[in-house]
C-alpha beads as a LAMMPS data file, in Angstrom:
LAMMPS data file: protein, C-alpha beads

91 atoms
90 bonds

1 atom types
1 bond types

-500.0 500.0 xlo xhi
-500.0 500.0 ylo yhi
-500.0 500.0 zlo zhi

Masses

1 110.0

Atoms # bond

1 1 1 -269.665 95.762 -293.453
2 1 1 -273.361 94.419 -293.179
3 1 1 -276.295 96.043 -295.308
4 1 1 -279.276 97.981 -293.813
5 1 1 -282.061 95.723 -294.649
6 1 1 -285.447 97.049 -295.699
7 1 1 -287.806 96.455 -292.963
8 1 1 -290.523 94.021 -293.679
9 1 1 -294.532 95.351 -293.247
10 1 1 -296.082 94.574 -290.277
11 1 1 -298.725 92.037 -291.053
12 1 1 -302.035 93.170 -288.822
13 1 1 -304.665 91.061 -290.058
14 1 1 -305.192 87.433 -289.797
15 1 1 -307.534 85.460 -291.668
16 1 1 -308.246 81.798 -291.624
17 1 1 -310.395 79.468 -293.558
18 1 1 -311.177 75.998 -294.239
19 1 1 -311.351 73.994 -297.154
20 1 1 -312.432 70.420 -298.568
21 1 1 -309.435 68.548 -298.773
22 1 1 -309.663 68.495 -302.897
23 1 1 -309.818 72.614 -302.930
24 1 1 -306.913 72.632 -300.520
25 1 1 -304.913 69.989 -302.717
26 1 1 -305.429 72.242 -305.815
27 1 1 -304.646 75.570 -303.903
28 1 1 -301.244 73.950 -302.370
29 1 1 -299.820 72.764 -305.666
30 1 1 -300.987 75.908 -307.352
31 1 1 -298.826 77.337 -304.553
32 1 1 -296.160 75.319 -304.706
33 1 1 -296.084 75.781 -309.264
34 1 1 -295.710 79.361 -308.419
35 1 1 -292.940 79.261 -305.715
36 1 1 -295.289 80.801 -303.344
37 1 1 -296.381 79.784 -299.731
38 1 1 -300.099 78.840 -299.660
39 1 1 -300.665 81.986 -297.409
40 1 1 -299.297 84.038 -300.132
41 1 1 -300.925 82.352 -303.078
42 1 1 -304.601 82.368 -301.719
43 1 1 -303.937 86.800 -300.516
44 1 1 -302.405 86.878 -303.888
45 1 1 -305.742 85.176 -305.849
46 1 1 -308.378 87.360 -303.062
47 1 1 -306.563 90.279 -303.336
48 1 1 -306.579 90.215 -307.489
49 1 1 -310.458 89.005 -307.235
50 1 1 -310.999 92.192 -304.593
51 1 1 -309.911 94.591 -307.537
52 1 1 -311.523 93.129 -309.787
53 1 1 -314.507 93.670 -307.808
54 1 1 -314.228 96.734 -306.416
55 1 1 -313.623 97.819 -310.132
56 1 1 -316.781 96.106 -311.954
57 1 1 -319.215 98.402 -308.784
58 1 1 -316.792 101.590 -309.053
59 1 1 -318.747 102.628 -312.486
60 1 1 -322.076 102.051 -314.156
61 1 1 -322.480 101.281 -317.587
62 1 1 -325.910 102.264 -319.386
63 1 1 -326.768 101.855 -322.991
64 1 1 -327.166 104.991 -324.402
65 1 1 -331.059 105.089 -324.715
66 1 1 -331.006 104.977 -320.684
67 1 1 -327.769 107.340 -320.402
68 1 1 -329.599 109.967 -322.421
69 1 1 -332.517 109.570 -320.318
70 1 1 -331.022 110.001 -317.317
71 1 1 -329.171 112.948 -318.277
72 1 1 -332.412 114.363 -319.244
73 1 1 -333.769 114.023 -315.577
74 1 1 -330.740 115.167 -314.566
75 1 1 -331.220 118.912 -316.236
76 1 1 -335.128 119.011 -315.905
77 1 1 -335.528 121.296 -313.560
78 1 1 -336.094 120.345 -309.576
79 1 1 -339.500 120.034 -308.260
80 1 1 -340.528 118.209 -304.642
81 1 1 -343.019 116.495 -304.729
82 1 1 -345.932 116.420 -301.744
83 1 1 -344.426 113.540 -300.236
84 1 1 -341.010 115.527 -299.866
85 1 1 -342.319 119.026 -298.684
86 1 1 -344.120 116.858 -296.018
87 1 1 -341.137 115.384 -294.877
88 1 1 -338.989 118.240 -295.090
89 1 1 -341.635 120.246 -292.789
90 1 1 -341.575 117.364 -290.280
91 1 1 -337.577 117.865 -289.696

Bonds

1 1 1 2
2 1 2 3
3 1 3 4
4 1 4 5
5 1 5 6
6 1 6 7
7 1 7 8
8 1 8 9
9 1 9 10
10 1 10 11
11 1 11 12
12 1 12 13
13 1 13 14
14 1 14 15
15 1 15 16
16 1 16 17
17 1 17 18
18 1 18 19
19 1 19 20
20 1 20 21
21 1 21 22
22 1 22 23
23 1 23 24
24 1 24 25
25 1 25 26
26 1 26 27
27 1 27 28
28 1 28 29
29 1 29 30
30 1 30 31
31 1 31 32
32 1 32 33
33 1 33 34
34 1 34 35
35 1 35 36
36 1 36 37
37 1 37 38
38 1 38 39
39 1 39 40
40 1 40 41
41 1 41 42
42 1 42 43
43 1 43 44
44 1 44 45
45 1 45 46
46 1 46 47
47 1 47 48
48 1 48 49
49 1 49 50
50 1 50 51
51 1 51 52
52 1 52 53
53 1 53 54
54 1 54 55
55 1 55 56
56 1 56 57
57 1 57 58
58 1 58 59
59 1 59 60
60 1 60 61
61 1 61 62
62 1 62 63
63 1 63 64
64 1 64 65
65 1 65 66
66 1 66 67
67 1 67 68
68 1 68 69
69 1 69 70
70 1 70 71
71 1 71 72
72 1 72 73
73 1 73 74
74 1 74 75
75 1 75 76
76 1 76 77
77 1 77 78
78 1 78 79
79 1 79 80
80 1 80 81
81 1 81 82
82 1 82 83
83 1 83 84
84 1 84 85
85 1 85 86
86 1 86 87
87 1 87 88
88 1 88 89
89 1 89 90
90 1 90 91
C-alpha cells in the first residue's frame, strides 16, 4: 500500500540575480555547510533579512521627551488652519 504524499507548493515567482564570482563562492559553500541548495539558502537569508525589515519600519520608537510631546498634540484640540479651510473649500 503506497502513502498519500503531501503535495508540494506551487512555486510562482522566479527571481534571478548575479553575483561576482567571490560572493557566489561564499554563498555556494554556505549552501552546501547547511545541506541546502543555493536557491534555498539565498530565499532562506532574503526572506529572514525581509522580516527583519519589515519589523524594524512596522513601529516607531521615540524617547520619551518626543513621545510625550506628541501625545500632547495628539489631545490638543483640532483647529485648521487657513491653508486647510482653503483647500477644503476648493474640493
Amino acid at each position: 500500500m503506497r502513502k498519500a504524499s503531501t503535495p508540494r507548493p506551487t512555486k510562482s515567482t522566479r527571481f534571478e540575480l548575479r553575483a561576482e564570482p567571490e560572493r557566489a563562492a561564499q554563498i555556494t559553500a554556505a549552501a552546501a555547510t547547511t545541506h541546502q541548495s543555493v536557491s534555498a539558502f539565498v530565499l532562506d537569508a532574503a526572506a529572514a533579512r525581509a522580516q527583519e525589515v519589515l519589523a524594524q519600519n512596522a513601529a516607531t520608537e521615540l524617547e520619551a521627551q518626543h513621545f510625550d510631546r506628541v501625545l500632547q498634540a495628539l489631545d490638543a484640540p483640532y483647529e485648521p488652519n487657513a491653508a486647510l479651510q482653503r483647500a477644503a473649500a476648493n474640493r
